[in-house]
C-alpha positions, 0 to 999 in steps of 0.5 A, spaced: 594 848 207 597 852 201 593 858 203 596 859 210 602 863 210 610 860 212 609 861 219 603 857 220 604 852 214 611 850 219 607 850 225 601 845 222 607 840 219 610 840 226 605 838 230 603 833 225 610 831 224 610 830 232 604 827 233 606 821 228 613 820 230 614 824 237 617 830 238 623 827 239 624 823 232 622 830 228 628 833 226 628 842 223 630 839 217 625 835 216 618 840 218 621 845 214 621 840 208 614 838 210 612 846 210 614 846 203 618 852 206 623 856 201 627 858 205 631 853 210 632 858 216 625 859 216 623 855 223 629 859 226 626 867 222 619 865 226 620 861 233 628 862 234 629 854 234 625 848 234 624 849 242 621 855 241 616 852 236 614 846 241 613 852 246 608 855 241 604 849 239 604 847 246 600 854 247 597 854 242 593 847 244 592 850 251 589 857 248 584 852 245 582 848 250 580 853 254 577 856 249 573 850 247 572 849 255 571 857 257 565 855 252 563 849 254 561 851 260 559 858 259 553 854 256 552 850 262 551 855 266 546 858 262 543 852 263 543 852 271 550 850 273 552 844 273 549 838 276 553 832 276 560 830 275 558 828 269 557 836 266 563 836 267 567 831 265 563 832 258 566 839 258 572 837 259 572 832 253 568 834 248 570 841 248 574 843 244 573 840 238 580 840 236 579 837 229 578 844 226 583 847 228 589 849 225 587 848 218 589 840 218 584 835 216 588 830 221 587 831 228 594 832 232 593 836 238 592 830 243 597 826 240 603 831 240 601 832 247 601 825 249 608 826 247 611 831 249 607 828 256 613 822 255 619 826 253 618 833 256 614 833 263 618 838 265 617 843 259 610 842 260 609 843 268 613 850 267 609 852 262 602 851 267 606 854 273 607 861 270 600 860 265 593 862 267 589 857 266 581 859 270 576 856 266 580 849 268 581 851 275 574 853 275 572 846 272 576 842 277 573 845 282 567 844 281 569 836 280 573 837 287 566 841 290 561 835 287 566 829 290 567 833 297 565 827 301 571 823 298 578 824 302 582 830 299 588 826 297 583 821 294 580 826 290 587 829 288 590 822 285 583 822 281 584 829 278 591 826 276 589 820 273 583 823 270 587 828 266 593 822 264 587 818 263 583 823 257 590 826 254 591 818 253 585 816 250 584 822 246 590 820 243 589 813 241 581 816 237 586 821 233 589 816 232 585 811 229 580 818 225 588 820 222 588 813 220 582 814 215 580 807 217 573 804 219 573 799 224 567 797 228 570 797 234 570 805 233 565 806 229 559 801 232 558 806 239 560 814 239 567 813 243 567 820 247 561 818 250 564 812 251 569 816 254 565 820 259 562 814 262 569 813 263 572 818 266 566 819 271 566 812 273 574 813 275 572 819 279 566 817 282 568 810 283 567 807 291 573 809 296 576 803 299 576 803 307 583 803 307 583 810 303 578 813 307 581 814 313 588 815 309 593 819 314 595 826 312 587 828 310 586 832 315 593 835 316 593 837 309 585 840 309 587 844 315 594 847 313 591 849 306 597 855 304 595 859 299 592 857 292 598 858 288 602 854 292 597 848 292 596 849 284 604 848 284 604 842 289 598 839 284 603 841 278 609 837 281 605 831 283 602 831 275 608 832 272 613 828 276 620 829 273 
């Protein structure tokens, strides 16, 4: 990390810091002392405040997901499409592999999520409302064009759960590698695909009677709206503040 510059030495403590000990608990202070920054007002010079450096991490998270995610599916489609709900979820959780990037040895991206998840839903849900975020469109609507013989609400929750569901479990194995400790519960079986299984399971699990004639489905197919007004609804129901 002594090779990087002021600005990306403070951007990789501040995610580290705030995977650790949650966005809240980090103070200016404290990154730019992690940072090894020689100048105090540093963290103000290049993200104007400690706001302004979270929305940059956060767009910074999402821009390399969705490249991981763009070349995820790419290589799907090279190989025909995807087949299964299972294709997709693999994506989803495989790529990218986050443990790369910004030049730190410990994994934070779905630790600093996760908390800026309990803290600052609304920061997060603006940030998705106004970004373009296709390739995790296109691969939500491969999943929802694969389960079309389940209700559309349940369908719906599902994606809800699922996305709360990977973020959380990413964030306990980030732990557990950032721990740098064995532990044969981890180590006896590969967890991402342990979490594949898993998130397909939730996403393909059977539909109860009682959701398959819940009311409002219909209503809500035939209103439709158009597709930014349906992925904003979908943001507010993820994202409740």
């Amino acid at each position: 990390m002594n090779d990087l510059d002021t600005k990306s030495r403070i951007k990789v403590c501040a995610r580290r810091l705030f995977a650790e000990r949650g966005v809240e608990a980090v103070t200016v202070r404290e990154i730019v002392a992690a940072s090894g920054a020689k100048n105090g007002g540093s963290l103000n010079y290049y993200f104007k405040s400690k706001e302004g450096l979270i929305s940059e991490l956060l767009a910074d998270v999402f821009r390399d997901s969705s490249d991981g995610w763009l070349e995820g599916l790419s290589e799907l489609q090279r190989a025909g499409g995807p087949k299964s709900v299972r294709d997709i979820v693999t994506i989803l959780v495989r790529w990218p592999d986050e443990y790369n990037k910004m030049e730190d040895p410990s994994p934070t991206a779905n630790r600093f999520l996760s908390s800026l998840l309990s803290t600052r839903r609304k920061m997060v849900r603006d940030f998705l409302e106004v970004g373009n975020f296709s390739v995790f469109g296109q691969l939500l609507r491969y999943i929802r064009d694969l389960k079309s013989d389940l209700p559309q609400s349940v369908v719906e929750q599902r994606l809800i759960y699922f996305s709360w569901y990977v973020i959380s479990a990413k964030a306990a194995l980030e732990s557990y590698i950032a721990s740098g400790k064995k532990n044969p519960i981890w180590e006896g079986y590969d967890p991402l695909e342990n979490l594949i299984d898993c998130g397909t399971g939730l996403l393909e699990a059977p539909c109860s009677a009682a959701e398959k004639s819940a009311p409002g489905d219909t209503a809500r197919n035939k209103s439709g709206g158009n597709k930014n007004q349906a992925r904003i609804r979908a943001l507010h129901a993820a994202f409740p503040v």
